[in-house]
C-alpha positions in Angstrom: 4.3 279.7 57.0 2.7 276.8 55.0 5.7 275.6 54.0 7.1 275.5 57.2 4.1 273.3 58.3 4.3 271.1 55.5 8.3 270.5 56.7 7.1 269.8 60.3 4.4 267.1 58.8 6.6 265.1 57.2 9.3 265.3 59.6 6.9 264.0 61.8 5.4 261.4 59.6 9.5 260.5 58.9 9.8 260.0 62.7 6.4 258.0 62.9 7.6 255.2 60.4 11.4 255.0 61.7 9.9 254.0 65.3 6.9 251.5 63.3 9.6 250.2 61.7 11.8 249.4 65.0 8.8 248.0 66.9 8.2 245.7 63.9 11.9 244.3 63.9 11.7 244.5 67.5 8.4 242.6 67.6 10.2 240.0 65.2 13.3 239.4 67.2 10.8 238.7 70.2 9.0 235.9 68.2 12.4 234.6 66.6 13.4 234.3 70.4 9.9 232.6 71.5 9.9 230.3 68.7 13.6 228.8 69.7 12.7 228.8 73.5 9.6 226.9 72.7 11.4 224.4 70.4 14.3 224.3 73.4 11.2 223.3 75.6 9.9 220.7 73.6 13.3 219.2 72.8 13.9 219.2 76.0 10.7 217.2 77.3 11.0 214.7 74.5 14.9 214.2 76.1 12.8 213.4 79.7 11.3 211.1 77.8 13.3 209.5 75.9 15.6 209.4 79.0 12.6 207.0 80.3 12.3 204.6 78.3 16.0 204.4 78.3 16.0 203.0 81.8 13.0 200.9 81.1 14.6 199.0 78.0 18.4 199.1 79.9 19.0 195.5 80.7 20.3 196.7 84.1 18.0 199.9 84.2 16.7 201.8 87.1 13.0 201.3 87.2 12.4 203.7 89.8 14.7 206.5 87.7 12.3 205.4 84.9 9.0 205.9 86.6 10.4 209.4 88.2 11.4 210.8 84.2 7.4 209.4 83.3 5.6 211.3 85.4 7.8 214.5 84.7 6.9 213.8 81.1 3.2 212.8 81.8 2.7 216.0 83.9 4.6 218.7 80.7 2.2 220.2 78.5 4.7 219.4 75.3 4.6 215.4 76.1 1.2 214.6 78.3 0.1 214.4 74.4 1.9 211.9 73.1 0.9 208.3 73.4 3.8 207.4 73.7 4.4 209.4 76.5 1.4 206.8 78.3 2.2 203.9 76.6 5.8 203.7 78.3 4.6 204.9 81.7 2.3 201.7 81.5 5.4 199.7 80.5 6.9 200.9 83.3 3.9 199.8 85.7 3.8 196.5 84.1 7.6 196.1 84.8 6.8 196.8 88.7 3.6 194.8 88.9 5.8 191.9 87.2 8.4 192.0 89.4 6.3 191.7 92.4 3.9 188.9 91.0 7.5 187.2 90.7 8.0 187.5 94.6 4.6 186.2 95.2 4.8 183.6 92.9 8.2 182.4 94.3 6.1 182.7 98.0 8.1 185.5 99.0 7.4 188.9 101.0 6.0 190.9 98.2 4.0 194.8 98.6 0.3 194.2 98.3 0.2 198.1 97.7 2.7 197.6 94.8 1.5 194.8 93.4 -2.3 196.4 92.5 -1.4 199.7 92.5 0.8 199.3 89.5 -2.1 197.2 88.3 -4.4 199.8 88.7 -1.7 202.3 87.1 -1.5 200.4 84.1 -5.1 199.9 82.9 -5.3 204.1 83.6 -2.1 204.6 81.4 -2.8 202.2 78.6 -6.2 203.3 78.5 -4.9 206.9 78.4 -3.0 206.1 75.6 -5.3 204.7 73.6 -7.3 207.2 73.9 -4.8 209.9 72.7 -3.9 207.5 69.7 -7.9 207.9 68.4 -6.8 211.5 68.0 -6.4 212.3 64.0 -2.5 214.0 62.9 -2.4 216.9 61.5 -2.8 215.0 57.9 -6.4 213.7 59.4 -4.9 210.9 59.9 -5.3 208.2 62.9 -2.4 205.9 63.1 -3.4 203.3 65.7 0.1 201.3 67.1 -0.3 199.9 70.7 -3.9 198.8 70.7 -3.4 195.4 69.9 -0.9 194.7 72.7 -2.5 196.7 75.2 -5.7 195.6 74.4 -4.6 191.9 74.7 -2.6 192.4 78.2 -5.0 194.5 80.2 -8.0 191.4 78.9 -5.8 189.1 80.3 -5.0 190.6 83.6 -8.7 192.5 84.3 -10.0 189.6 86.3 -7.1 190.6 88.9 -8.5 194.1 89.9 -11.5 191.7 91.1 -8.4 190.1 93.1 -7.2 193.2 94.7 -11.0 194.2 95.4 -11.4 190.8 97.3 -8.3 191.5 99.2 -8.8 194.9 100.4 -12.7 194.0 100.8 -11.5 191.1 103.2 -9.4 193.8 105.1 -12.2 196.7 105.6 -10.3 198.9 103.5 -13.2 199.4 101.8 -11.8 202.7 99.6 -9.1 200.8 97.9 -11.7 197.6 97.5 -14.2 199.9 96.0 -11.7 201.7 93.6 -10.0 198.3 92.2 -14.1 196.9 91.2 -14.9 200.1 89.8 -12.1 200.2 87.8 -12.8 196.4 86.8 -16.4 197.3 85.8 -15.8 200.6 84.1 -12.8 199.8 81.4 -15.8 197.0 80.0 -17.1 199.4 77.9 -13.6 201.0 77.1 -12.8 201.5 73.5 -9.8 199.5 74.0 -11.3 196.4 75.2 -14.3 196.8 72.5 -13.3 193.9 70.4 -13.9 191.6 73.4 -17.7 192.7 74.4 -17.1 192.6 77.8 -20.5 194.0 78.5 -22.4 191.2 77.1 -19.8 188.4 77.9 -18.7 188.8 81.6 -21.4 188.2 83.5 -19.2 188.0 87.2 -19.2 191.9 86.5 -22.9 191.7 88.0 -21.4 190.7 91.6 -18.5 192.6 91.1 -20.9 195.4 90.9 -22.8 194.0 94.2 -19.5 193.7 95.9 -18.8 197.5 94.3 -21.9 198.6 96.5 -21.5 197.2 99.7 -17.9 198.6 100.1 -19.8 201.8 98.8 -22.6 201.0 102.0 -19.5 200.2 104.8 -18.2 203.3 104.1 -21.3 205.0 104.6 -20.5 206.9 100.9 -24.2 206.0 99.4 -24.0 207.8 96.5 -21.1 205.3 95.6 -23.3 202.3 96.7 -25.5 204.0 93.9 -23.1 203.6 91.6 -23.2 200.2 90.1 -26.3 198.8 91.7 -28.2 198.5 89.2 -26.1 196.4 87.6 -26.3 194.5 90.5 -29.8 194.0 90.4 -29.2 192.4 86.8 -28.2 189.2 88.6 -31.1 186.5 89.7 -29.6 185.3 93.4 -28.5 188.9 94.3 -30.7 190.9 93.0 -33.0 191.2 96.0 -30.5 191.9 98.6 -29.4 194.6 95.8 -32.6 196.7 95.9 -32.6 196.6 99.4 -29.6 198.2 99.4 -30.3 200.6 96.5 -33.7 201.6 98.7 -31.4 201.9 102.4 -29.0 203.9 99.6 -31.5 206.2 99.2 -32.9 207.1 102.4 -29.8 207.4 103.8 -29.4 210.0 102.0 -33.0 211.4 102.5 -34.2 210.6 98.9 -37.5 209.5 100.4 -39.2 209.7 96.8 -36.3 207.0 95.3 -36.6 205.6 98.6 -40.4 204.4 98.2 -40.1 203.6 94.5 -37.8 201.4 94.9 -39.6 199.8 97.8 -42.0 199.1 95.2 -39.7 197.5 92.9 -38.8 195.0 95.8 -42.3 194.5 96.1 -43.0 193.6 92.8 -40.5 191.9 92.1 -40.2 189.6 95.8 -43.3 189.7 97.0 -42.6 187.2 99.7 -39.9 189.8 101.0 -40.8 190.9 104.0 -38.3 194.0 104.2 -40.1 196.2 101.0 -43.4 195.6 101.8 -43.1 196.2 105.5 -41.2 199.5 104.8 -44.0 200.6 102.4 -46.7 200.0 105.3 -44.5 201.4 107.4 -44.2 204.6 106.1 -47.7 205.2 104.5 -49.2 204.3 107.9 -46.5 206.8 110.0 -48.0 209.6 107.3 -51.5 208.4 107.3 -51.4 207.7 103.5 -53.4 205.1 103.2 -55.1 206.0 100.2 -51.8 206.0 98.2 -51.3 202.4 99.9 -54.8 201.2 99.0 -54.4 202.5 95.2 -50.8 200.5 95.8 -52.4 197.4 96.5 -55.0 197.5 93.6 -52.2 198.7 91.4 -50.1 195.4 92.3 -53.0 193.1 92.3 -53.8 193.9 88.9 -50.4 193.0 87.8 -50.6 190.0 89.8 -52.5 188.6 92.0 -50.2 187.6 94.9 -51.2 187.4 98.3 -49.0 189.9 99.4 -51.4 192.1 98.6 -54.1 191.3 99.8 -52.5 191.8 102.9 -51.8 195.0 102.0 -55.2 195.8 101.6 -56.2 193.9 104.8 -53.8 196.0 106.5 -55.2 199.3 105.4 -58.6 198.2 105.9 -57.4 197.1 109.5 -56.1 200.1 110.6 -59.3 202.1 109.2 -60.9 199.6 111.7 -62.8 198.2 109.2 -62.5 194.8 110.4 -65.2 192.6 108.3 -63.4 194.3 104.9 -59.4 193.3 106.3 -61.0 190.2 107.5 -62.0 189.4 104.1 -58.5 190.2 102.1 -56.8 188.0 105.0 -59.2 184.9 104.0 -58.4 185.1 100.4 -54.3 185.7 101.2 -54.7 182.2 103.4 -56.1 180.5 100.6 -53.7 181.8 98.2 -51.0 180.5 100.4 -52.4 178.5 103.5 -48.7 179.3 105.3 -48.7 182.5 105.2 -48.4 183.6 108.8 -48.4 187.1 108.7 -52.4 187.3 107.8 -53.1 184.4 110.1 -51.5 186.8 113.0 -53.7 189.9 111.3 -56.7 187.8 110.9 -56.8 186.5 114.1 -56.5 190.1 115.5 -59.3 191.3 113.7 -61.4 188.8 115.2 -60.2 189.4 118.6 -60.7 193.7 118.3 -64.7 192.2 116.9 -64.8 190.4 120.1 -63.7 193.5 122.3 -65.5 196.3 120.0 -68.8 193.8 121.0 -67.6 193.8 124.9 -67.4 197.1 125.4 -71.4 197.3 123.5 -71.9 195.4 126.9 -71.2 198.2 129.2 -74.6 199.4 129.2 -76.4 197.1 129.4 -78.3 194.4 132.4 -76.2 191.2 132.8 -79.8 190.2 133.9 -81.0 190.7 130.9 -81.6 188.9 127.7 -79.3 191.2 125.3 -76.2 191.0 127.3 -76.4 187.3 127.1 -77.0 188.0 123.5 -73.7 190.0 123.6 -71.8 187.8 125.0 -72.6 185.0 123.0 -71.3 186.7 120.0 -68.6 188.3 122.0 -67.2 184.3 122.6 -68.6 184.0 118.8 -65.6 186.0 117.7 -62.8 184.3 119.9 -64.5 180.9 118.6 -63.5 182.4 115.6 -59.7 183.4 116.3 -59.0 180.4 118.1 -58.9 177.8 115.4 -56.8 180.8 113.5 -53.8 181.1 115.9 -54.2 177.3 116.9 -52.9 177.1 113.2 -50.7 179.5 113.6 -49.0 177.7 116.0 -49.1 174.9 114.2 -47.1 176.2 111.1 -44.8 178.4 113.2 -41.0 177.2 111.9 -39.4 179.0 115.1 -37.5 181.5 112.5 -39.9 184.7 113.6 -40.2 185.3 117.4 -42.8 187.9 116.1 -45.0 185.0 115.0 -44.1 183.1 118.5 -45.6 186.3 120.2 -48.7 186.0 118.1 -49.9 182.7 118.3 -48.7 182.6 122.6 -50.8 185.8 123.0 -53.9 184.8 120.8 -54.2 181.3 122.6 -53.7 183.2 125.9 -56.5 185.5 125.3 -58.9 183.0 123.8 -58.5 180.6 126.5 -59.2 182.2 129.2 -62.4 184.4 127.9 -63.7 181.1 126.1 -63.2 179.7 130.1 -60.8 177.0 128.4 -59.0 175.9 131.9 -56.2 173.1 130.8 -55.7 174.8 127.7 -55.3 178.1 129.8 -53.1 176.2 132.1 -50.8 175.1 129.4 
């Protein structure tokens, strides 16, 4: 009986290493087969490619053939590696783009869409190939070949993506505006274009950037007039209109905290601006922090002490009704800058509520008696006061504010008549 199960064992065991044995040859065939179909695969994308840039370098080639065979190549795993692969789909966009700079140079009909696309194309490519050229062999080695003429070509024709930008900028087509100056902005700090410290050097990409955000703004897309603003800001005569539109960025998109601070970048950096300062009193008088605005005020004053902020605290100190204090801040904003019209409005204001604050103390008492005359003395005291303030006021108004206009026409109005100032009344 043993030896009988000792027979069945190995039969079995015999069995077990005939069918290992089968699977293994088998399993070999399989990869013999995989490893040709791959090869097949690969020979076969490099022939798409090849085919490509034998209808780009034909004298009588078919460029559009050409571009169809790139993209087949760029989109297969076995060539969307190669930089060559990107190098000769730029070729290709260069060849369009020179073609229709040829129309447009001769003055005939040429495809706007075309003409930049192909531009835009061929900074993508060329950068994509330069890129994949950065990548060590399998020796560790980096073997850099199309850098130097890419690198010259897309220097050369950079400065016409601002072109298209200006074009589709000038036509609302604000998308295609906005694409052509990012691009122009972003491939500054591209390897590629390293050697020519773009960054440093080209200081038109500041407005480019500006230009970047307003298309950004008309298409109501504010994270992309977020984008490059603050580049913007970088440039002197733009700068200002550039926060505003970093701050109107912001709220927009109901970033109230980025909102306010850079309201207060405005501020301290244009003080004379009307639009950051007015937005910060704005909003901390809507939400009755005037606190926060007070400790503003100081804050800015002791960085510098600009009228601007004195107003600011004359404002706050205004709305507490705490007249005598605002009335103060306005008198040292006025001799700070003795055209400033905005506290000459305020100030005359604040003497006009102490003249009606000291009316209404009237109410109760006997126009027989001694104390209302008192009253009303300094009741005509206080428009005494304002008159001289929006006589000024009127005097200095450049006709620019209709807000001022209504200031001065108002104040004389009311100090006029309860000073009992007929012809001037009249007039």
């Amino acid at each position: 009986m043993k030896k009988v199960l000792l027979f069945m064992a190995a039969a079995v065991m015999s069995v077990s290493l005939s069918f290992a044995q089968e699977d293994a040859k088998a399993a070999a065939k399989a990869a013999k087969a995989a490893a040709k179909a791959l090869k097949a695969e690969i020979k076969a994308a490099n022939n798409v490619l090849r085919e490509a840039q034998g209808a780009l370098n034909a004298p009588d080639g078919n460029i559009d053939q050409a571009n169809a065979l790139i993209e087949a190549a760029m989109e297969n795993k076995h060539t969307a590696s190669n930089p060559d692969t990107w190098y000769t789909a730029g070729k290709i966009q260069n060849k369009i783009y020179d073609k229709e700079n040829e129309k447009m140079y001769l003055q005939q009909a040429y495809d706007k869409d075309k003409f930049f696309g192909s531009l835009s194309k061929m900074f993508d490519y060329y950068l994509k190939c330069d890129e994949l050229e950065q990548i060590p062999d399998q020796k560790g080695k980096v073997v850099v070949k199309y850098r130097p003429e890419t690198s010259e070509l897309l220097s050369r024709l950079r400065i016409n993506l601002v072109s298209g930008g200006v074009t589709y900028f000038n036509e609302n087509n604000n998308e295609k505006a906005f694409d052509l100056f990012s691009q122009y902005i972003d491939v500054a700090d591209a390897p590629l274009l390293a050697a020519y410290n773009l960054m440093e050097t080209d200081t038109l990409i500041y407005e480019i950037a500006y230009y970047a955000t307003l298309a950004g703004l008309k298409m109501e897309d504010y994270n992309k007039a977020l984008q490059y603003v603050d580049l913007a800001m970088n440039k002197e005569d733009i700068a200002q209109k550039a926060i505003e539109y970093k701050a109107l960025s912001y709220i927009n998109l109901g970033d109230t905290a980025n909102w306010i601070n850079t309201l207060k970048v405005g501020v301290e950096k244009f003080p004379s601006t009307e639009y950051f300062y007015s937005n910060l009193i704005s909003y901390y008088n809507t939400n009755g922090n005037t606190d926060e605005l007070m400790a503003f005020a100081d804050e800015m004053l002791e960085k510098n002490p600009l009228p601007i902020f004195r107003f600011v605290k004359g404002f706050v100190y205004q709305n507490m009704s705490e007249y005598e204090k605002a009335i103060e801040e306005y008198k040292v904003a006025i001799e700070q800058d003795p055209n400033y019209t905005g506290a000459y409005r305020n100030l005359g204001i604040c003497y006009c509520q102490l003249a009606q604050n000291a009316s209404d103390a009237m109410s109760n008492l006997n126009i027989k008696s001694k104390a209302y005359k008192e009253q009303k003395e300094v009741v005509s005291g206080y428009y005494r006061l304002a008159l001289p303030i929006y006589e000024h006021l009127r005097k200095i108004d450049d006709g620019t504010d209709p807000d001022v206009r209504s200031a001065w026409t108002n104040g004389l109005y009311t100090c006029y008549y309860m000073l009992n100032m007929g012809k001037e009344f009249e007039e």
